[in-house]
N, C-alpha and C positions, 0 to 999 in steps of 0.2 A: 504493500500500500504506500509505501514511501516513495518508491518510485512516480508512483499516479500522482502523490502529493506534488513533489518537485516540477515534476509537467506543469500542472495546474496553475501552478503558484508563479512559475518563472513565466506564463504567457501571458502577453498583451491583454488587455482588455479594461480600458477606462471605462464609464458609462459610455452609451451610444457607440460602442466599438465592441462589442464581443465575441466577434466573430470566429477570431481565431480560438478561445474559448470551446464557444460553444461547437465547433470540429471536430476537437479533442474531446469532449463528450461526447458527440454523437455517434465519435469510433469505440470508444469501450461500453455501449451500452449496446447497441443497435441489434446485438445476436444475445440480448437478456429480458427485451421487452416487446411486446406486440405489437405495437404502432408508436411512432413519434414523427412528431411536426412542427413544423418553426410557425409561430402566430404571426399576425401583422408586423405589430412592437419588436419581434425577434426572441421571444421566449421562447425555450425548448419543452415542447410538453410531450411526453412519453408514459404511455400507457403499459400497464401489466395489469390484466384480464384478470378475473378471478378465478378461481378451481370452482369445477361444478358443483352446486347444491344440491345435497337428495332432497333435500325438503323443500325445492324451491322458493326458496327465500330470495330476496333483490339483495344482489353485496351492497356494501356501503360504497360508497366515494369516499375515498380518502387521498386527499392532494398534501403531497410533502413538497418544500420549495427550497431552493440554497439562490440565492445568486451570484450571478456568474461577474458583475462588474467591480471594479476596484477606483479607487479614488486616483485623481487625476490633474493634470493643467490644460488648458487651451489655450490656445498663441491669440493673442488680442492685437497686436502692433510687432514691428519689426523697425528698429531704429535703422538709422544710417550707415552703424557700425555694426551690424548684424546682431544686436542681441535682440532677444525675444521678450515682450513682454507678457503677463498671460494671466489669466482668474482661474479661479479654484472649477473643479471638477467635486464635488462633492467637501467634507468635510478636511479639507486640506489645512496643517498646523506649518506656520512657518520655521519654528523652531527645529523642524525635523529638516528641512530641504538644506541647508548651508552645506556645501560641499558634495552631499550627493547627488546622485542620475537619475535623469532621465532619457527616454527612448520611443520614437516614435513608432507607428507601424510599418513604414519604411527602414527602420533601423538606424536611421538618423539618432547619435546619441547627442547628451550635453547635461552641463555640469550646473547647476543654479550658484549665482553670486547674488551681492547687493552693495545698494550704492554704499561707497564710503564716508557718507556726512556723517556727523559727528553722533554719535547715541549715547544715553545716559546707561549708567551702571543699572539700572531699574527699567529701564524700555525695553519692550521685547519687540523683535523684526516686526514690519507688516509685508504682506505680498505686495502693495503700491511700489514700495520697496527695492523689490527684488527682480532679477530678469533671469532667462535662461543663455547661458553661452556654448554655442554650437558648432565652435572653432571659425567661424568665416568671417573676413577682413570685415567683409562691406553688406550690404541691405542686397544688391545684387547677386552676391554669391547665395546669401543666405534663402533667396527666392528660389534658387535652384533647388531646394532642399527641401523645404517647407513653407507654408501657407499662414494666413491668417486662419482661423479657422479650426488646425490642425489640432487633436490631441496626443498626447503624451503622457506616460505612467513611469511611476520609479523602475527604475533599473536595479534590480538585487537579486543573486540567484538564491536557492535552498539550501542552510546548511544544518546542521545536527550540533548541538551541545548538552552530551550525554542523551537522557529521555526527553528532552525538548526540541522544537522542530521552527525553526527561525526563517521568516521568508518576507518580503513583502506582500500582499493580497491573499495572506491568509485569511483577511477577511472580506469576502467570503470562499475566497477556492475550498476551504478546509471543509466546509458545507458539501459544497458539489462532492469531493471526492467521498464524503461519508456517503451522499447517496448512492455516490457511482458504486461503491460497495454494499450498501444495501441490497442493491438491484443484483448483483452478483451473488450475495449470501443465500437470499431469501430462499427455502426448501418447499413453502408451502404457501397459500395465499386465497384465504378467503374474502379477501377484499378487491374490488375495482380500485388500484393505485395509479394514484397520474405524480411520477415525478417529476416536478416542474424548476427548470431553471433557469430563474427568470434574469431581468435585463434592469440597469437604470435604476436599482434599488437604493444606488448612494446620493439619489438626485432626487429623491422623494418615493422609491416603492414603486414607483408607476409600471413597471413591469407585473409586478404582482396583482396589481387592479388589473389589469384587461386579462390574465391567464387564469385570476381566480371566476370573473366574471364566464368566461368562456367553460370552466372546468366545471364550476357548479358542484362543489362538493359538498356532504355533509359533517365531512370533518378537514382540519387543516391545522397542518403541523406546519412550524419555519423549522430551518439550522440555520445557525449566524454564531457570530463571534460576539462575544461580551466582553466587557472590561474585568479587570480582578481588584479584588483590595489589599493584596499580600506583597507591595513592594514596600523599601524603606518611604517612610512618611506617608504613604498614598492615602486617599480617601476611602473612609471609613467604609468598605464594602465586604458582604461576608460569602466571596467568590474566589477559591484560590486553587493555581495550576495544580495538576495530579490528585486533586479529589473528588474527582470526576467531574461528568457531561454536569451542567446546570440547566434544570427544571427552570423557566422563567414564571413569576409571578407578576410581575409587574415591572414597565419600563414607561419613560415618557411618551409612550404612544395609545396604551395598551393595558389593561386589565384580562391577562390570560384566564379564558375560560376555568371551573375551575373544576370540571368531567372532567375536561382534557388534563389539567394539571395532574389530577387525581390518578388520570389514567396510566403516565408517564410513572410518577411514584409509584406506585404499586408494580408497576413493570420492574421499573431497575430494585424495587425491594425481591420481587419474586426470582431477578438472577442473582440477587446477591452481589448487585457491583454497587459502587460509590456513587454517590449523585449529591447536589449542592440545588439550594434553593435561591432562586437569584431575584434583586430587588435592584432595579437600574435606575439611577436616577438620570439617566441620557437618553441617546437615539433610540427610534424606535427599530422594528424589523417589519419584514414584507407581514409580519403577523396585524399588523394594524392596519392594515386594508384587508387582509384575508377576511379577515374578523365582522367587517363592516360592509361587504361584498352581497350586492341583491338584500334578501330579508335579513343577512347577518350568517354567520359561519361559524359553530365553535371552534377556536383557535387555540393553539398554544405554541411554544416554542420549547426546543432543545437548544441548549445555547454550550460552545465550546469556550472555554477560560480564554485570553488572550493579553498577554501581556502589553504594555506598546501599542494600542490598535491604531489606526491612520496612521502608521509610519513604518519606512522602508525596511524593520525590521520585528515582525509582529510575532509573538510569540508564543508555543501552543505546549501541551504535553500530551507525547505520542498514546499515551493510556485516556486518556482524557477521551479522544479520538476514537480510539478501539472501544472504549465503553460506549460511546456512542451509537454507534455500527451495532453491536450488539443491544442495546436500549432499542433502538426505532424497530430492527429486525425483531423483538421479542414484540412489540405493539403491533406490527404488521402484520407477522404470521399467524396471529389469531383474529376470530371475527371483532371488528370494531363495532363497540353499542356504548352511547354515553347518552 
C-alpha cells in the first residue's frame, strides 16, 4: 500500500486539475468495481453492485468519498522580470512556501521568494508578498512556459520516518488510497457502494455537491485528513498520530450524524482496533454537503491524524491508515441499516 501511497501523493493535482489523479485511480480500481464514470464536475464515481439477496431486500446506497484535489497557487500577473505573481488555490499558509517548490502540469518547476522590504520580528509573510521564480531573465521567456491562469502545486516527493508517512497532498491522497484498498479488500458486499472521488473539495466541496446529488445515497461516509493536538504547544485537541483512524463528531461544517457515528464505533470496537473521537474546530469535509444533499443524507466521517496539514510536508501514521482500511471494510461488508 505504500507504494499506491507515494503515487498518489507525488501526482499533480490542485483543485480544477485532477486529472492526472484521477488516471491513477481509475487504473487500480477499474478490474475491482462494476461500473465507473467521470461526472460533469470531473468526479470519479465507481460502483460495486451488491451480492444477491434471498430475501429480496433493496441494498442500501452507500457513497464513500476521498478527494482527489490538493491545495495550490494560480499565476495572476507575470512581471517584466519573469517572476510570477499568484493567489491561493484553496487554504494556502504563507509560512510554509519560503524556499520551497512548486511545479506545474507541464513540469515547469520554481522556487517561491518575497520581497525584501523590511518586516518586523512579529509580522508574518502575506502572499501580496511573495512571487514564484521560475529561473527566466524576462516576462518573454517566462511566457514560453507558463500562462496567467496556470496552476501549480508543491513539489515534495514521499518519504518514511520510521511508522510515519510524510508527503505533500496527503490531504486528501491518503483518503483515495484507503478506498483504493477498500475496493480491493472487500470479500463480500451487501450493499450498493458508489466510491466517489470527488474534485474541488479545497475550494469549497463543490465536487461532492453534484456526485452526492447524482448518487442519491442513503448513507455517506467522507475520509479526509484532520489536524492532531499532540505537537509541542499545539492547540488543545484530543486527536493524536498512531491511535488510530478518528470517528468525527463535529467540525466547522458539520454535526456528524450520530447512527452513522455510532455505526463506525461499534465497528472499530467489534475488530478490536484503536479509534479517536474527533472534535474540529476548523475546515469542514465533503461530509457537509453530503449531509445536506436533496432531503439531507446521514453523514459521517472517518478522519486520518495529520500532522502539518496545508503544507509540503503532511504527516500520517502508516497504522492509522491500515486501521482505516480495515474500519470502512468491516462497515461495508455487512448490510448497512441506521
Amino acid at each position: 500500500m505504500k507504494e499506491l501511497i507515494a503515487r498518489l501523493v507525488e501526482a499533480y493535482g490542485p483543485s480544477g486539475n485532477e486529472e492526472q489523479v484521477r488516471a491513477l485511480i481509475q487504473d487500480e480500481i477499474k478490474a475491482h468495481v462494476d461500473e465507473a464514470r467521470v461526472d460533469a464536475l470531473g468526479n470519479l464515481v465507481a460502483l460495486l453492485k451488491s451480492d444477491p439477496d434471498g430475501q429480496g431486500k433493496p441494498p442500501t446506497r452507500v457513497m464513500v468519498a476521498a478527494h482527489m484535489d490538493e491545495i495550490g497557487i494560480i499565476v495572476t500577473h507575470i512581471d517584466e522580470k519573469g517572476f510570477l505573481r499568484f493567489a491561493p488555490i484553496g487554504g494556502l499558509t504563507p509560512l510554509t512556501l519560503l524556499g520551497n517548490r512548486a511545479v506545474f502540469a507541464n513540469g515547469v518547476m520554481g522556487t517561491f521568494g518575497m520581497e525584501k522590504r523590511e518586516i518586523l520580528p512579529t509580522e508574518k509573510p502575506k502572499l501580496d508578498r511573495m512571487f514564484l521564480d521560475i529561473g527566466t531573465p524576462d516576462k518573454e521567456s517566462a511566457l514560453k512556459l507558463v500562462s496567467v491562469g496556470d496552476a501549480a502545486a508543491f513539489s515534495r516527493g514521499f518519504a518514511q520516518a520510521g511508522n510515519r508517512l510524510l508527503a505533500k497532498a496527503m490531504d486528501d491522497r491518503i483518503g483515495c488510497a484507503i478506498l483504493i484498498q477498500v475496493v480491493k479488500t472487500l470479500k463480500k458486499n451487501p450493499n450498493d457502494i458508489y466510491f466517489v472521488f470527488t474534485v474541488q473539495e479545497e475550494v469549497g466541496c463543490r465536487g461532492a455537491v453534484t456526485s452526492t446529488y447524482g448518487v442519491q445515497p442513503d448513507l455517506a461516509i467522507a475520509v479526509d485528513a484532520t489536524d492532531t493536538g499532540d505537537t509541542p504547544e499545539s492547540r488543545p485537541m484530543n486527536v493524536t498520530l498512531g491511535k488510530g483512524p478518528a470517528i468525527k463528531v463535529k467540525d466547522a461544517g458539520m454535526l456528524a450524524h450520530p447512527a452513522v457515528r455510532r455505526l463506525l464505533v461499534e465497528a472499530a470496537k467489534g475488530l478490536g482496533i484503536p479509534y479517536q473521537l474527533e472534535v474540529l474546530e476548523g475546515g469542514p469535509t465533503d461530509a457537509m454537503v453530503m449531509q445536506t444533499s436533496r432531503e439531507g443524507v446521514p453523514s459521517g466521517v472517518v478522519s486520518i491524524p495529520c500532522r502539518y496539514v496545508h503544507s509540503p510536508s503532511e504527516m500520517v501514521d502508516y497504522d492509522d491508515v491500515t486501521n482505516a482500511v480495515k474500519l470502512l471494510t468491516k462497515v461495508l461488508e455487512d448490510r448497512v441499516a441506521i
